[in-house]
N, C-alpha and C positions, 0 to 999 in steps of 0.2 A: 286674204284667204276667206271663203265664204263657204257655204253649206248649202246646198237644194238637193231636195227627195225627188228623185226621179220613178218613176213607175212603167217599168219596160215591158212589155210580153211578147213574150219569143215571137207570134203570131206578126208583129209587126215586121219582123224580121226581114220574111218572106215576101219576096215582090211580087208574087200571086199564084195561088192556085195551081195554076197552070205548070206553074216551074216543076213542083213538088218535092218531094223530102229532099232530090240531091240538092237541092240548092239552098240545104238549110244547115247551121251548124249540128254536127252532130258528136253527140257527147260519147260512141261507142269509139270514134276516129280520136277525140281526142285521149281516153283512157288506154289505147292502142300503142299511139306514140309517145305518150310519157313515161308506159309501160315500160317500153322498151330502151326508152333515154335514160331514166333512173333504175336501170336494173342492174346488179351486182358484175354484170360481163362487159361491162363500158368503164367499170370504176372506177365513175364518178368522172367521170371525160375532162382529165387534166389538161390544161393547155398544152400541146406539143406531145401528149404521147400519143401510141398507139389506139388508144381505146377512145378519144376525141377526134384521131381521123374516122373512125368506126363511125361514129354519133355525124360526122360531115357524108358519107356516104348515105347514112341511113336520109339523112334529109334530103341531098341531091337527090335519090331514087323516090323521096317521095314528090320530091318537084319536078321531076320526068313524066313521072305516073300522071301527075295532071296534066300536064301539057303546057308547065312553063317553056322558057325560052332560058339558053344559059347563059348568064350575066358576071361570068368569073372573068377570069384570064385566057387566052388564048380559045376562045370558046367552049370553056368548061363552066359548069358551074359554081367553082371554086379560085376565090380571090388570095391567092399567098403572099402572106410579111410573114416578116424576123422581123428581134428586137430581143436585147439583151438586160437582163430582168439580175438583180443583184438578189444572194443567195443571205444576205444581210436583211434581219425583217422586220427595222426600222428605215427601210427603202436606200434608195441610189444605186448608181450603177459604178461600178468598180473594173479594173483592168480583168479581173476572173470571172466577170459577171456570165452566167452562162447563154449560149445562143438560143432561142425560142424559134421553133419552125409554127406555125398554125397557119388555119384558113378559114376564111368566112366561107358562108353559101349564100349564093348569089340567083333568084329565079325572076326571069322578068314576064308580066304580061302585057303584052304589046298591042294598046288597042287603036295607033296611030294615028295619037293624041300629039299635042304640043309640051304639056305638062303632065308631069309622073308624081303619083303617092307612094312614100318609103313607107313599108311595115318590116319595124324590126326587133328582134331579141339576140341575146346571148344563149349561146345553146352549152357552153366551158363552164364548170363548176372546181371543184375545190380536188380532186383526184382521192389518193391516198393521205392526205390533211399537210404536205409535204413542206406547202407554200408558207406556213405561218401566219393563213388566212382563217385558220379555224377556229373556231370558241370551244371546241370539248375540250378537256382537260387534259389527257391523252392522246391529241389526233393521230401520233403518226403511224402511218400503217389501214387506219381504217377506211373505209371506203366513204365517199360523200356524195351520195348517189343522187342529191338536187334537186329531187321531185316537184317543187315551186320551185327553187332558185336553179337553173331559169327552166326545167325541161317543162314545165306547162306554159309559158313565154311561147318556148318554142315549137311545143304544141301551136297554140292559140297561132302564131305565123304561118306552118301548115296547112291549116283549118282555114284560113280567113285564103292564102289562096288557093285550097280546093271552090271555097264558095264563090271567089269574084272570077274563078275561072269555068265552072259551070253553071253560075245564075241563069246561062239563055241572054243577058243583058249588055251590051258592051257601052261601059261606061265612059264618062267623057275622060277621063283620065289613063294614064297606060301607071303600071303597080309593077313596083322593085319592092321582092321578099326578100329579105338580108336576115340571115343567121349569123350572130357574131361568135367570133373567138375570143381569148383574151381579155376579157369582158373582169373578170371575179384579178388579176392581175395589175390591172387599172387602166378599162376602156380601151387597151391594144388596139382590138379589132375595130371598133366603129372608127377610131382616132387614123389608123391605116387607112382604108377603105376611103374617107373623107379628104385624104390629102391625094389619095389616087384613084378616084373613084371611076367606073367604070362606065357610070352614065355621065350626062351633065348636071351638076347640082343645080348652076342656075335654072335650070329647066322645073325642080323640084317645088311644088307647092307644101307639102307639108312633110311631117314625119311621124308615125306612131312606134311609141315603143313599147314595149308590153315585158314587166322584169316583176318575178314574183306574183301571178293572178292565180295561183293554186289555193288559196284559205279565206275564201270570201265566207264572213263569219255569220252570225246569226241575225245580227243588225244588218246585212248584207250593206255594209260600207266597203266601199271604194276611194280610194287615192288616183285622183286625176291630175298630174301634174302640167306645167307649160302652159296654162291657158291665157298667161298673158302672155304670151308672145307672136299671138294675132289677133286683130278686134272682131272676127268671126267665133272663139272657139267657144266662150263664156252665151252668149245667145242658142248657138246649136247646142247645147248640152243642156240648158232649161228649159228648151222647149221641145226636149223627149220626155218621154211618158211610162212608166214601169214602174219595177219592184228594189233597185237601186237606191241605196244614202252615199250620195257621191260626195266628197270632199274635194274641194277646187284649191290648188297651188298654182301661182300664177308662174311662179320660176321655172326659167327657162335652164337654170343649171340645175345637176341632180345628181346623184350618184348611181349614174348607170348611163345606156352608150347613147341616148338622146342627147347628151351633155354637144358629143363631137359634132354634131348636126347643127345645133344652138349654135355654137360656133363658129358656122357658117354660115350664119343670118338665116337660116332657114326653122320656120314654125314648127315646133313640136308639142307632142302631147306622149302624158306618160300613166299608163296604165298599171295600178299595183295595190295589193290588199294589205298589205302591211308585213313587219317582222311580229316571228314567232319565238318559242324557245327551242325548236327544232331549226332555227337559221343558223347555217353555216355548221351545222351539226351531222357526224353520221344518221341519224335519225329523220331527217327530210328525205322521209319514203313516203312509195305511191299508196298507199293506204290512205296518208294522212290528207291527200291534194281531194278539194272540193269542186269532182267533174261538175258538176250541176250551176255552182257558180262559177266556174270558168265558159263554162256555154255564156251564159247570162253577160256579163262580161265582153264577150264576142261577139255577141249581138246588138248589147250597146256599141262597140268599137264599129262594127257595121252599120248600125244606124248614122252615125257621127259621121264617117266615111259617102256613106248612102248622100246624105246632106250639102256635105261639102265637095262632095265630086260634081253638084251643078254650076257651084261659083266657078268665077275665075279664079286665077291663081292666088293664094292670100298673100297679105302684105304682113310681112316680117315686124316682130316692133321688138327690142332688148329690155328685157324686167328688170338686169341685174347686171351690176359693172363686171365684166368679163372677169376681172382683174380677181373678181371672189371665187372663181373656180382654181386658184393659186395660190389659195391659204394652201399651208400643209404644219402636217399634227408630226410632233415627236416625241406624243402621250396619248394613251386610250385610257379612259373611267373605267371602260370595262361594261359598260351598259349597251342595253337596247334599245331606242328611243321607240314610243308607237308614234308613227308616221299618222295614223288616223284622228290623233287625238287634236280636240278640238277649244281646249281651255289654256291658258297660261301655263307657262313651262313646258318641261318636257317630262309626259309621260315614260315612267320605266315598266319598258314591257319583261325584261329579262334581267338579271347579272350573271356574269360569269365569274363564277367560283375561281379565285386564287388573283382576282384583277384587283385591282384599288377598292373599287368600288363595293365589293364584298368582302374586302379586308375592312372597309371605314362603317360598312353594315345597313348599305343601301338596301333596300330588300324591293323584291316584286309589286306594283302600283305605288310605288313615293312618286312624287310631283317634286321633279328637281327644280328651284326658282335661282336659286344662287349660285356662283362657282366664283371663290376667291371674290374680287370685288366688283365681278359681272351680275345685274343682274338679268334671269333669265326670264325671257315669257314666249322664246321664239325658239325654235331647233338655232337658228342662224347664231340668236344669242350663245347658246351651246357651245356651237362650233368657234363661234368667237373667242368667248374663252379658254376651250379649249390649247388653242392656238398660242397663247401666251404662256404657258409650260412648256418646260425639259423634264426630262427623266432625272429623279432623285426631289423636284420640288415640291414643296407640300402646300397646300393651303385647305381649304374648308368649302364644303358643299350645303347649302340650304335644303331642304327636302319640307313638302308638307304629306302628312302621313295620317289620313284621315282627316282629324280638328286636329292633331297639331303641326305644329313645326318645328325641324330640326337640323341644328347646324353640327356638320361633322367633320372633323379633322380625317385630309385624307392627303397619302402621298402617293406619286406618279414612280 
């Protein structure tokens, strides 16, 4: 994992003059449709209700409005799975497990090309906190109206193709907008779509994903993940130019729907600002989302795209044995990690009250190094660890906490 300062200005953005404003991201488009994706009348667009069909409409009609092409099913712009999701929220599926209807959105622009670029997000959040995916204390009942997780994702999808579809430009490449569903469930939607997918994958040169770019912070750092997994993406991103502290992850596996693509030997890249203490909270509203760096954001994603749409198609490379996306946890800390952080261990961005890890008295910025007899200097280490816990085991966390450091008794 590396670090370059990148230094972007919107100005580069624009492929001339000529085009003018529509062909630019524009930040009043995107506060429009976050607006209305995180608004109390969609609440919080659970996968499979009523109000996550609402948020697939709202998209389909803005991918009309531009003049995609529809990439669903039967020529709609809507791609339908099921799958049956255990109401048990240490996971598995069981005989009662109940049935899940969802649908992606699917917009394609067709510049009849050989090879197509996937931009995708999850547009499915957390609903009424039902799922036992919430960190409030209280979730059930409130609403998790998502404002970064993901409806600025799914902004920033919109946006990128209102722009490649009116620049005036027909690039060498033809663009699949994919909104996923089921995404906050675990990857449903992209995992569907990838084993039925509507185009041809082999045909796919890359994939961008874009999960969480609502709170690009002061240090206007970025999490750019997947960049090992073509020997193009690491070059095109140091040799852009802006107001960007971009953090490079080479892993091709993630916790979010790039993962199912990866998967398919196909290159991805994953766009995201980090977790907050409003993640996975009633409180991830549109007040808190940062239009300004999500423009920013968008336009690097465009520059990147701009770039690599003259090569030919990239060559696939694997970061990481497939086999590591098949750990599974049947314990949480109870923590946050920040994804941006750049030192040994793992930054704690958050705890959640009543978890372990605020029972054993981990507090906000400790640097976890330890867990039982792992030690940590990596997220992976983390998860490592993690991994070798049940429920009821106890052991001890290392933490450094300013100058010092501290070892804590803690149980799952």
């Amino acid at each position: 994992m590396k670090h370059f300062v990148l230094s972007i200005a919107a100005a580069l953005f624009a492929i001339s003059t000529v085009v003018g404003q529509q062909a630019q991201v524009s930040e009043k488009n995107l506060r429009k449709h976050v607006t209305y994706l995180a608004s109390d009348k969609l609440k919080g667009r659970g996968t499979g209700t009523p109000e996550e069909r609402m948020a697939a409409e709202y998209i389909a009609k803005q991918f009309r409005k531009i003049g995609l092409s529809p990439k669903g099913d039967n020529g709609t712009f809507f791609h339908k799975f099921s799958f049956k999701k255990s109401s048990d929220p240490h996971g598995g599926v069981d005989e009662g497990a109940k049935q899940i209807s969802a649908q992606n959105v699917a917009g394609y622009l067709d510049n009849g090309a050989e090879y197509t670029i996937v931009i995708g997000a999850h547009y499915d959040h957390l609903g009424l906190g039902h799922d036992h995916n919430s960190l409030d204390a209280n979730p059930e009942g409130k609403i998790h109206n998502g404002a970064d997780d993901n409806a600025s994702g799914t902004a920033g999808v919109i946006e990128l193709a209102r722009y490649f579809a009116k620049n005036g430009v027909k690039e060498q490449h033809n663009f699949l907008f994919l909104c996923f569903s089921g995404e906050e469930l675990g990857l449903y939607g992209s995992k569907k779509y990838t084993e039925t997918p509507t185009i041809d994958l082999s045909k796919v040169s890359f994939m961008i994903n874009m999960d969480m770019i609502g709170r690009l912070n002061e240090e206007k750092k970025v999490v750019v993940g997947g960049v090992g997994t073509a020997p193009d993406f690491v070059p095109t991103i140091k040799n852009l130019k802006g107001d960007l502290s971009v953090k490079l992850d080479s892993a091709g596996v993630g916790p979010s729907d790039h993962t199912s693509f990866y998967l398919k030997n196909i290159p991805v890249l994953f766009f995201f600002t980090g977790q907050h203490s409003d993640y996975h909270k009633p409180t991830d509203d549109v007040e808190k989302v940062n239009f300004p760096g999500v423009k920013l954001i968008l336009e690097t994603a465009g520059q990147v795209i701009q770039t690599l749409d003259n090569q030919p198609k990239l060559k696939f490379q694997e970061t990481k044995s497939k086999e590591s996306n098949n750990v599974s946890f049947k314990v949480t800390l109870g923590i946050m990690p920040d994804y941006t952080w750049e030192g040994e261990g793992v930054h704690v961005d958050g705890v959640t009250d009543g978890k372990p890890a605020s029972k054993a008295g981990l507090l906000k910025g400790d640097i976890i190094v330890g867990l039982g007899d792992i030690q940590v200097k990596t997220i992976q280490d983390y998860m490592k660890g993690l991994s070798m816990f049940k429920k009821g085991d106890s052991t001890t966390v290392k933490v450094k906490r300013g100058t010092e450091e501290k070892v804590m008794p803690v149980t799952f």
